[in-house]
N, C-alpha and C positions, 0 to 999 in steps of 0.2 A: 650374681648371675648377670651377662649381659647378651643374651640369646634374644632375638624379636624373636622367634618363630615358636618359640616356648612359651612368649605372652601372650603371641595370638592362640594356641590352642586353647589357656586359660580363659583368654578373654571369649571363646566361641561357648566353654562351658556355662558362660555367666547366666544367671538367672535374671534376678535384683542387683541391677551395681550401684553404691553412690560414688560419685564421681567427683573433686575437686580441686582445688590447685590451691593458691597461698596467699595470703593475709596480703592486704592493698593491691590487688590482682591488675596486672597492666595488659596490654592485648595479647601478648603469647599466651599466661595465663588465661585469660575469659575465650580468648578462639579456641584452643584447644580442649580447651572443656567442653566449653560448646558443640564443637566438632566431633566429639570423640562422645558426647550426649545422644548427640543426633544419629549417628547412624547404629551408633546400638540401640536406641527406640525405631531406627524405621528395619531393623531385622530382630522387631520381635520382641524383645528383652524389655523389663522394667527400668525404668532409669530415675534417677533424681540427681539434679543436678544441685551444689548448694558451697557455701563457703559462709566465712564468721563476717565477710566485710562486700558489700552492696558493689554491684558490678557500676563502674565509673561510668557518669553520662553520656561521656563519647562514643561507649561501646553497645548503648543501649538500639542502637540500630542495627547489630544482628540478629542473626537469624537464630532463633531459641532463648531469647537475652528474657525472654519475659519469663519464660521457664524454670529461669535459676533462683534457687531459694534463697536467703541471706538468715541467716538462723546463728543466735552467740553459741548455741549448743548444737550438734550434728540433729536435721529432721530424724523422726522416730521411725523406726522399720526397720524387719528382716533384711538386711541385705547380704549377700552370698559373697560378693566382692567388693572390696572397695578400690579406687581407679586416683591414686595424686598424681597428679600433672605440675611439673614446673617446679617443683619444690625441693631447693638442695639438700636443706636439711628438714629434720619433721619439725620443727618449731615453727617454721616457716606457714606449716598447716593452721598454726594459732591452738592457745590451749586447750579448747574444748575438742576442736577436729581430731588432734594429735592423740586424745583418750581413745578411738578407734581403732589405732593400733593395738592395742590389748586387747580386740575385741576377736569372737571366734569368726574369722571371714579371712579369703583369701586378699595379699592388699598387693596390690600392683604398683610400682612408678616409675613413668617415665621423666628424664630429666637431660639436660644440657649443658647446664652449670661446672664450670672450673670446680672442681675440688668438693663438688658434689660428695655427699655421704649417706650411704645406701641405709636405706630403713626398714624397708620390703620384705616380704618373702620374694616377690620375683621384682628386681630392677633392669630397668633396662636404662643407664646413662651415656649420652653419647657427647661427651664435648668438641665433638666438631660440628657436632651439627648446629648452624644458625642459631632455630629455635624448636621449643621443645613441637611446635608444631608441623616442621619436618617430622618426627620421629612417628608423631600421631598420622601425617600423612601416608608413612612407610608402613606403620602399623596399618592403619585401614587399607591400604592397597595390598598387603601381604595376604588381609585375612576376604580381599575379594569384593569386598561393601563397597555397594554404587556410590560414584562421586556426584551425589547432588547441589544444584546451586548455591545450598545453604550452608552445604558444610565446604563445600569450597568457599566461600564469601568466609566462613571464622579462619580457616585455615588460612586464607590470603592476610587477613589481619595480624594473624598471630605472625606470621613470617615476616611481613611490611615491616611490623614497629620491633620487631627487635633485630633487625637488621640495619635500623636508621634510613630506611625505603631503599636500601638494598647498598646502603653508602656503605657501613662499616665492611672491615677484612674479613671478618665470618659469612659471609655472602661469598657462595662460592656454585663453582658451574651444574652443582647438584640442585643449586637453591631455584635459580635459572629453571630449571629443567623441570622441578614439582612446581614452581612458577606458573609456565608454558602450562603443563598440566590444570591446575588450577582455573586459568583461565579460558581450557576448553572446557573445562568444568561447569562455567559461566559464571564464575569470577567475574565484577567488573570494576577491571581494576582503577577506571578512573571516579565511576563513584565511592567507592571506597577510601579514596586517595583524599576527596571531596571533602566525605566527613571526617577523618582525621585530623587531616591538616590545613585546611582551609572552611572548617567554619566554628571558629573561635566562640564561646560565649564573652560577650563583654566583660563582664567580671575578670575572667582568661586577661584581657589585656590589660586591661585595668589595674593588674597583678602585676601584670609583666612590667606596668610604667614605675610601678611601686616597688619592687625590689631592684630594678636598674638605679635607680636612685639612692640604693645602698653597695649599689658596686663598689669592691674594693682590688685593688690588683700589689702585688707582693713589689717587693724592691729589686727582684730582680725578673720579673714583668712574666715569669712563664705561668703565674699561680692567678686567677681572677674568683673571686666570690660574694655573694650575694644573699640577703637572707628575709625570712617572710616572719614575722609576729604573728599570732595570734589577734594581736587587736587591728592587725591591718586588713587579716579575713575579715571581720563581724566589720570593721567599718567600708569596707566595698562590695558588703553581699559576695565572698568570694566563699567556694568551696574547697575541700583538703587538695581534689583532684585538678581545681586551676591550676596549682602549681608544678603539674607535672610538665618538664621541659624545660622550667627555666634554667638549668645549670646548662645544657648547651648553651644560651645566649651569653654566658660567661664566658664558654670554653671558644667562642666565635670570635674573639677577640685574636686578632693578630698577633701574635708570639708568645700569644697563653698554651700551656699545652693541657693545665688540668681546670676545668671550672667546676664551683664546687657552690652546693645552694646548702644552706643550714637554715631548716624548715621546723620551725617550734612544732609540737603535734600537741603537747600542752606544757602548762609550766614546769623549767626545769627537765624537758624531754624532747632532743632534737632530731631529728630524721635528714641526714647528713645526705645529700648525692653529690655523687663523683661522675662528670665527664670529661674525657682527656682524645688526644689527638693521638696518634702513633710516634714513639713506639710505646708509650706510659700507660702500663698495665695497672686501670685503678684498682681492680680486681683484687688485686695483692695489699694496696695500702688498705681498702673495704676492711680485710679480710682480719689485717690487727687490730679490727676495733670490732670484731665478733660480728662482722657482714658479710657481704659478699656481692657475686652478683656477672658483669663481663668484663673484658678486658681495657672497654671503652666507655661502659659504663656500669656504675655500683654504688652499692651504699648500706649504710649503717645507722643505728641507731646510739643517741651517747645522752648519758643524763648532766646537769651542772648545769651552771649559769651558760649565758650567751659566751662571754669573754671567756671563759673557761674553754668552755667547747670547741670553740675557734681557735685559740689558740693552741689545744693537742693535736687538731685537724691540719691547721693549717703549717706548724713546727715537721707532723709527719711528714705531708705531703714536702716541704723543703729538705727535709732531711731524705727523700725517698728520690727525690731529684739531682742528689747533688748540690744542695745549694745552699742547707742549712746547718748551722752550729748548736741548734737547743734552745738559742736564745731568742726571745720574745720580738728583740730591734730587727729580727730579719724578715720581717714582713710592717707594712704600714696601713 
């Protein structure tokens, strides 16, 4: 199903909904939650809002962020509905949320994601849209729900960072437009902009001087990558969520078109991202290694050594460009 106006009927029937989106929740997930929390708690309805992984410190300045629960197993309760946000596939939910689907409740999901795979009794998937916070924007406007400052401040967030602050080509004159909206809303979009992107925790940089320091860049200079240990977090006080971004500063490099971070999450287990420049759809290379994600950025998970892992990564990624033979010598 990809009807909105079939979801909002559902969603007006709602009594109790829990509400969540997907494991290492970035700001489309957490705004959209959030947003999509909020104004079903302010017309009425019960809400709980919760996910298996703790909303990242950056996003801990809006509006509802104290609200959301962080539980390995879904909070306990009745609920009539349950509401995933952002999640292309249900694994994505993490294993204990995912056991919800068996449960007896209506399950809703909205989604944006390339190559998205519906889980739902009612989906609504729109791969054009931005992020999945457009859809929630549509959705609340279809079903009438005042746009208050709060939930326009998640909804501005969610659209900001998966749009690259409105850089990437998914940014389109629709985005613009619930944008504009947004910000009569009282969106403001320069303090928001504030805490995003301009005030780092030291730690944050701290990261950033530490994995620059393991740049490496391919032999034929369009591939740049970069990678974070484990014992370089525990010796810089750094947390999982510092390292979110650094594969841009790889991809920033001048006639790089894919940068690529390989992020230990523990030993033997690496948390691969992909960002790339147009027209290189990481999306796709994600995608053979059982990830996913957007066109211009994406990522995967892969278990093995350092050297292992780098190497199937880095072999695709040449071999996905044109520019590789299989062999190990074509990257340095």
């Amino acid at each position: 199903m990809n009807n909105l106006s079939v979801i909002a009927e559902a969603v007006k029937r709602t009594r109790n909904a829990l509400v969540c989106g997907h494991i290492m929740p970035d700001g489309d997930s957490i705004g959209s939650v959030l947003a999509m929390g909020l104004a079903l708690s302010n017309s009425g309805k019960q809400v709980t809002m919760a996910g298996p992984d703790p909303i990242p410190e950056i996003y801990n300045f809006l509006p509802g962020a104290e609200l959301f629960q962080t539980h390995e197993k879904p909070p306990s309760g009745r609920y009539d509905t349950l509401i995933v946000l952002d999640c292309s596939i249900s694994e994505r939910m993490g294993e204990n949320f995912r056991d919800l689907l068996e449960h007896d409740m209506v399950v809703i999901s909205l989604d944006h994601h390339i190559g998205s795979e519906p889980f739902a009794a009612l989906n609504f998937i729109d791969c054009k849209a931005a992020a999945t916070g457009e859809i929630v924007f549509d959705l609340l406007d279809l079903m009438g729900m005042p746009l208050t400052v709060d939930i326009a401040t998640c909804l501005y967030t969610a659209i900001i960072t998966d749009t690259g602050s409105f850089q990437y080509e998914n940014t389109t004159a629709g985005t613009h437009y619930r944008i504009a909206r947004l910000i009569e809303g009282g969106a403001l979009a320069d303090q928001i902009h504030t805490r995003l992107y301009e005030e780092k925790p030291l730690a944050s940089l701290r990261l950033l001087g530490s994995a620059l320091d393991t740049l490496n860049l391919s032999a034929c200079g369009r591939i740049a990558w970069m990678t974070v240990r484990r014992e370089t977090l525990g010796a810089l006080g750094a947390e999982d969520e510092h390292a979110d971004g650094l594969a841009g500063y790889a991809r920033a490099i001048k006639g790089v078109q894919v940068g690529v971070l390989f992020f230990e999450k523990e030993p033997g287990k690496f948390k691969v991202g992909f960002r790339s420049k147009n027209p290189v759809d990481v999306n796709r290379i994600a995608r053979v290694f059982g990830g996913g994600g957007h066109s211009r950025a994406a990522g995967c998970m892969l278990e093995g050594s350092l050297p292992e892992v780098q190497e199937r990564v880095i072999v695709a990624v040449l071999n996905f460009l044109g520019e590789g033979n299989g062999r190990h010598n074509q990257y340095s």
